[in-house]
C-alpha positions in Angstrom: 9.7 -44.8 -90.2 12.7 -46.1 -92.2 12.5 -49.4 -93.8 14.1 -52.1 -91.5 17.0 -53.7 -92.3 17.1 -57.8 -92.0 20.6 -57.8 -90.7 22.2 -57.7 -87.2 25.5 -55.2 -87.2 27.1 -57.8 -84.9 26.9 -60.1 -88.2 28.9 -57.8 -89.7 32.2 -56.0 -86.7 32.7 -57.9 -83.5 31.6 -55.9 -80.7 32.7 -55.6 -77.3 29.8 -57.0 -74.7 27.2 -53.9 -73.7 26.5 -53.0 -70.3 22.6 -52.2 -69.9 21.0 -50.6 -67.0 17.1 -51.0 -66.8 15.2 -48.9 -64.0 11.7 -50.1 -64.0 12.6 -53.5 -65.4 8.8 -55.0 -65.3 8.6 -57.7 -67.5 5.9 -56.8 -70.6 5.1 -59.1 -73.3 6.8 -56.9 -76.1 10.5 -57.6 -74.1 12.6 -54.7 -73.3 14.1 -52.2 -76.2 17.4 -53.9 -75.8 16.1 -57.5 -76.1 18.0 -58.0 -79.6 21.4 -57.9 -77.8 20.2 -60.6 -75.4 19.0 -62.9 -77.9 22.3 -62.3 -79.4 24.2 -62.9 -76.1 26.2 -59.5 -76.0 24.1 -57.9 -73.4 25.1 -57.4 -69.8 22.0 -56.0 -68.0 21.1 -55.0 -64.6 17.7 -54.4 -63.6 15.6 -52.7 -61.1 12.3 -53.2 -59.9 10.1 -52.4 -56.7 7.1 -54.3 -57.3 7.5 -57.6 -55.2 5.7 -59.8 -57.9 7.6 -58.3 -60.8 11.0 -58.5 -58.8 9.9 -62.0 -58.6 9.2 -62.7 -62.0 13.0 -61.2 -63.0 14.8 -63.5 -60.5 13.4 -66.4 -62.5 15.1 -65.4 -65.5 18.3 -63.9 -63.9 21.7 -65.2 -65.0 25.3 -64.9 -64.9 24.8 -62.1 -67.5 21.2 -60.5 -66.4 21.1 -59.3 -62.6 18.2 -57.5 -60.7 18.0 -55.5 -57.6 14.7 -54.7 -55.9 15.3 -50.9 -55.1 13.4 -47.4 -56.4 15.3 -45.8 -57.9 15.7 -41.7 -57.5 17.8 -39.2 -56.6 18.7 -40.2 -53.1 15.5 -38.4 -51.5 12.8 -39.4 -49.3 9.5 -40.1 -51.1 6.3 -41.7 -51.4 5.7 -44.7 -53.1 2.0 -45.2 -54.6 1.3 -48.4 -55.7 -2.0 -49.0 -58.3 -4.8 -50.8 -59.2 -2.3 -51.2 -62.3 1.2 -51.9 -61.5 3.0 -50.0 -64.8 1.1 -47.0 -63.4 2.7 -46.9 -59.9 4.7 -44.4 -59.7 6.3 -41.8 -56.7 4.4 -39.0 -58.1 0.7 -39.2 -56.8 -1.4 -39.4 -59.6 -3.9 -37.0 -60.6 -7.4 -38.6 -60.5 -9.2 -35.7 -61.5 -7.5 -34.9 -64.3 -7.1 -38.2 -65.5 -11.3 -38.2 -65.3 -11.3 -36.3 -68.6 -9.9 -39.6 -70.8 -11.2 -42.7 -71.5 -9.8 -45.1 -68.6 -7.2 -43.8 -67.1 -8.2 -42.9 -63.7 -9.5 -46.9 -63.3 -5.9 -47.8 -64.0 -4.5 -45.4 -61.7 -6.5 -45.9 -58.5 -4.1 -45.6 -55.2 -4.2 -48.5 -53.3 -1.1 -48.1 -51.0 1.2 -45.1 -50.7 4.7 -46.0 -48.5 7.1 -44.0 -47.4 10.3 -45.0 -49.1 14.2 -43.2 -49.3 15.0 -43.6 -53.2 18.3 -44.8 -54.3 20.7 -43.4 -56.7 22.1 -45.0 -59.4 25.6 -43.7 -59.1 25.8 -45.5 -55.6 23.8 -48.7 -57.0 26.4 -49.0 -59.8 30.0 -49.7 -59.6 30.9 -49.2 -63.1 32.8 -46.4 -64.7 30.6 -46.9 -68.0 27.3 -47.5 -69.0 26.3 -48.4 -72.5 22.7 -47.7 -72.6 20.5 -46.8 -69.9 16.4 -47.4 -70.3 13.7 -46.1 -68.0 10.6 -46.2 -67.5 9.3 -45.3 -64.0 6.0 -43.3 -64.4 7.2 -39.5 -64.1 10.4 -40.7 -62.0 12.6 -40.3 -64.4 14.6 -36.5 -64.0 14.8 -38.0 -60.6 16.9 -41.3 -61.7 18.6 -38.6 -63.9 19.5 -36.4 -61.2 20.7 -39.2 -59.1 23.3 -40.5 -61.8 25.1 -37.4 -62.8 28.6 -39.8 -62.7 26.9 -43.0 -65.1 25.2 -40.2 -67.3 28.5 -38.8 -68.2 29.4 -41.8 -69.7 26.3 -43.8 -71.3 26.3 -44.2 -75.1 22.5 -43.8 -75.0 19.5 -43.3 -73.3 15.6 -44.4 -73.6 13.3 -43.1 -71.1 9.1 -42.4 -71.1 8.5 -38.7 -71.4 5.2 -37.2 -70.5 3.5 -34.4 -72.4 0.6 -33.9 -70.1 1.2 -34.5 -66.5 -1.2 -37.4 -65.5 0.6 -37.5 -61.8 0.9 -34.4 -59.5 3.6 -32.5 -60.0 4.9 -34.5 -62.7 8.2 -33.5 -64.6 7.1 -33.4 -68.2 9.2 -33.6 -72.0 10.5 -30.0 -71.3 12.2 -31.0 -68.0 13.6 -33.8 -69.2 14.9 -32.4 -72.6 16.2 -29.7 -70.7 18.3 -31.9 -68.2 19.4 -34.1 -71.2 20.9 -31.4 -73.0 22.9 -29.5 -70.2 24.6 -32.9 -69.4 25.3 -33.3 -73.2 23.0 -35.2 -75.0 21.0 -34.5 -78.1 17.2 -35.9 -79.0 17.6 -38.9 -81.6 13.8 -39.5 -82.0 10.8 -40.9 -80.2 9.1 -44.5 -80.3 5.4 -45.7 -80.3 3.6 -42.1 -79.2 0.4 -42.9 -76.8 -2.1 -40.8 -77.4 -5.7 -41.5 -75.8 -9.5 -40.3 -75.7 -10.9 -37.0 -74.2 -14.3 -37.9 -72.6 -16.8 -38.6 -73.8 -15.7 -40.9 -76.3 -18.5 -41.4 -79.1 -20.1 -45.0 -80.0 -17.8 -46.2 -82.9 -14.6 -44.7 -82.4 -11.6 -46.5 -83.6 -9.1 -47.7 -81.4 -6.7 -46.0 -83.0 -8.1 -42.6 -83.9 -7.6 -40.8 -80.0 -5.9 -37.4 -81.5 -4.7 -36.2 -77.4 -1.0 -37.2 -77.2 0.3 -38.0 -73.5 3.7 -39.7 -73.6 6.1 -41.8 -75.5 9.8 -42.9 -75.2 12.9 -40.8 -76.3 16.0 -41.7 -77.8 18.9 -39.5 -76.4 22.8 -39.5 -78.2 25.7 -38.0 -76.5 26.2 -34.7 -79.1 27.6 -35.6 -82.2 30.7 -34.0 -81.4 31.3 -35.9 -78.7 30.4 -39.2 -81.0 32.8 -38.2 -83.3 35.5 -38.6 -79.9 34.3 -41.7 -78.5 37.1 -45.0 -78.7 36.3 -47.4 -81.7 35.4 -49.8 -79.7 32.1 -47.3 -77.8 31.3 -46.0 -80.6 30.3 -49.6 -82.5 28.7 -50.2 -79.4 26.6 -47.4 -79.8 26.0 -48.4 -83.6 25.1 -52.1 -82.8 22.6 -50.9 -80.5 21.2 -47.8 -82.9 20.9 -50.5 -85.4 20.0 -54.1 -83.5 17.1 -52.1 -81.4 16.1 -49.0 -82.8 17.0 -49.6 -87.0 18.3 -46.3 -86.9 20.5 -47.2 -90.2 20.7 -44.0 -91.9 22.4 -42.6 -88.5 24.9 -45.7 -88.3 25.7 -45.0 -91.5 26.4 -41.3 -90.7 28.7 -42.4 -88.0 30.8 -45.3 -89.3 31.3 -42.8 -92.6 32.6 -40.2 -89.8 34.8 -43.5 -88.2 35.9 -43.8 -91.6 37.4 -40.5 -92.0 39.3 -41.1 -88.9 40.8 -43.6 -90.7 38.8 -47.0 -89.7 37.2 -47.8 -93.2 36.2 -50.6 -92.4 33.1 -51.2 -90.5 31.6 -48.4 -92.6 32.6 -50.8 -96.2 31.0 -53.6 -94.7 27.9 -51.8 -93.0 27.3 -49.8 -96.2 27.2 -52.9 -98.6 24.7 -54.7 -96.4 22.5 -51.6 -96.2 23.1 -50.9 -100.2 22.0 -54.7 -100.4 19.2 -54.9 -98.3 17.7 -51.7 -99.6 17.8 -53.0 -103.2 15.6 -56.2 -101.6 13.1 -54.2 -99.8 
């Protein structure tokens, strides 16, 4: 992981307010991705949520700035909703008890206790706006389907974090591969992923470290539109896309990459000021 930088970018350009969309808006302890930009007050987000109690739990902290809609979110289908003995594990995919029998824990979490009947909704109808600046997901194996229901919002979103699986722990599950695949024919490249997950096989011996499970199962992925298409974008999208590259993710060397290639198209200046404070901060760390 690269070192991280002790500066915001929005110290250093002014940067138009960014438009976040967050399906499977939970509340966790850790705060969202994009939780920099609210603390800094740039961040318009919309949220959505099925669970009653989280929905709840969001409406408490909604503002003129920070709305949320109770909705699941799809591709416009019918489906089945299956609610858990753990609520981040809920999920329209049913999961897949005996399978998840063969790690440490998992099936406990991911008991069925209701399944309902429910006809997603898709983003482009739930959103009015053209653009999106960054779109976050996680919706336990959902996600191609949010994907497949926003074909308008994904043409235009600066970015993209959503949970990828690499085993599937629900039925039927879309895994990395589908989503990677999707991603790329609408125009997106991988940037990286965040915090892997990895857990325990069965049996799991007396002693083992929390941290030593070797059996990868999902973690979140950072999609860019192509760098070609970067290299189009307005000025004022594309320091979007570098104050949230930087403020969330401390993808520096990358913002550095694409203010240089800002620079060339003859906007020096975010790049002077960006590179010093990177040149400055590296020599402190």
């Amino acid at each position: 992981m690269p070192p991280k930088l002790p500066f915001s970018f929005l110290d250093l350009v002014d940067v138009e307010p960014i438009s976040i969309v967050d399906v499977g808006a939970a509340p966790e302890k850790c705060g969202p991705y994009y939780q920099p930009l609210v603390d800094r007050g740039v961040a318009h987000v919309t949220g959505f949520e099925p669970d009653p109690r989280a929905f709840a739990k969001l409406q408490a902290t909604a503002n003129e700035h920070m709305r949320y809609v109770q909705a699941v979110v799809g591709d416009g289908t019918p489906g089945t909703f299956y609610k858990t003995t753990f609520r981040y594990t809920s999920s329209l995919y049913e999961p897949d008890l005996e399978f998840l029998d063969r790690f440490a824990n998992l099936s406990l979490l991911s008991q069925p206790m209701t399944q309902n009947a429910t006809l997603t909704q898709r983003l482009d109808d739930l959103i009015a706006a053209s653009e999106v600046d960054f779109l976050q997901m996680d919706v336990q194996g959902g996600e191609l389907r949010v994907l497949k229901g926003a074909p308008r919002l994904l043409s235009k979103v600066l970015l993209v974090v959503t949970e990828v699986a690499f085993v599937a722990m629900y039925k039927k599950q879309p895994l990395f591969a589908d989503i990677d695949t999707h991603m790329r024919s609408a125009g997106f490249s991988l940037h990286r992923f965040l915090e892997p997950f990895s857990n325990y096989l069965n049996p799991v011996p007396e002693g083992a470290p929390p941290d030593g499970a070797s059996q990868l199962l999902f973690t979140n992925a950072i999609y860019i539109p192509s760098l070609d298409a970067v290299d189009r974008l307005p000025v004022p999208r594309l320091l979007k896309l570098v104050a949230i590259l930087h403020d969330c993710f401390n993808s520096w060397d990358l913002c550095l990459h694409l203010l240089d290639r800002l620079a060339a198209r003859g906007t020096p200046e975010p790049y002077e000021r960006y590179a010093s404070a990177v040149k400055a901060a590296l020599g402190r760390a």
